[in-house]
N, C-alpha and C positions, 0 to 999 in steps of 0.2 A: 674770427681773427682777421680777415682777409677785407673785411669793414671799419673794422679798427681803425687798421693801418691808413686804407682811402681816407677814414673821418680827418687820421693826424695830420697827413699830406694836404689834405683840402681844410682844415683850419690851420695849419703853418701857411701855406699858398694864402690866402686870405691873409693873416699876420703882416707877410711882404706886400700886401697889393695896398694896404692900409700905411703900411710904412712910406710906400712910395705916392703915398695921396690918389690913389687910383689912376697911375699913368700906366699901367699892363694892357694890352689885349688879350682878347680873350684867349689866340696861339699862341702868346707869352705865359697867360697862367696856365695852360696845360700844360707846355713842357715845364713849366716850372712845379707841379704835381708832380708831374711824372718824375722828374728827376729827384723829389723830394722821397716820393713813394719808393726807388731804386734806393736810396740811402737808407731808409729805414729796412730793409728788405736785410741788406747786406750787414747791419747793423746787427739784426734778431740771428741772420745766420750765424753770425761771428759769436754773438754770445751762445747761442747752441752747441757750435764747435766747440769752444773752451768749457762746455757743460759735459761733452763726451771727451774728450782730453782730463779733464775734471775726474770722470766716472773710472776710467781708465789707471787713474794712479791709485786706486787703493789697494791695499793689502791683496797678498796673494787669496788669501783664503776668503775674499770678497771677492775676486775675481769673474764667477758667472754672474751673479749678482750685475755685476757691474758692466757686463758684455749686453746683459739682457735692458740693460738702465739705456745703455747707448745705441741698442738695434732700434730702443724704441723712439730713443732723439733723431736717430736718422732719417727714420720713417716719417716721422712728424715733422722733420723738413723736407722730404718727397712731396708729401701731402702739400704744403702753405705753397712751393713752387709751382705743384700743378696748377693750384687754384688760382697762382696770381696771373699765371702764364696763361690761362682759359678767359682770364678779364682782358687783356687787351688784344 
């Protein structure tokens, strides 16, 4: 997942550096990754969130069902933060 992301970040950053005819340094395309990489980050989080807000409105009698759907989305964005957080 966590390569994915880098791949998107480092071919959108490439997309801009092509747009602007190659006038980036090389400190302009990393922050411009990086800030790209933050976007997509916060992005995957957001739709996670609305997947446990999601999981949360069904039927009472779906209810643990639906508690155990969302420990397990939370956990699963524990996990993608650590790992982005251990890359830089």
């Amino acid at each position: 997942m966590v390569e994915m992301l880098k791949q998107i970040a480092k071919e959108t950053t490439d997309g801009i550096h092509n747009a602007l005819n190659g006038e980036l340094s090389r400190e302009q395309t990393e922050k411009i990754e990086h800030l790209i990489q933050n976007a997509i980050i916060k992005a995957l989080l957001e739709g996670q969130h609305r997947a446990v807000d999601a999981a949360l409105l069904c039927p009472e009698a779906d209810q643990d069902m639906a508690h155990k759907i969302a420990t397990e989305i939370r956990r699963s964005n524990d996990v993608l933060i650590a790992n982005l957080a251990s890359l830089r």
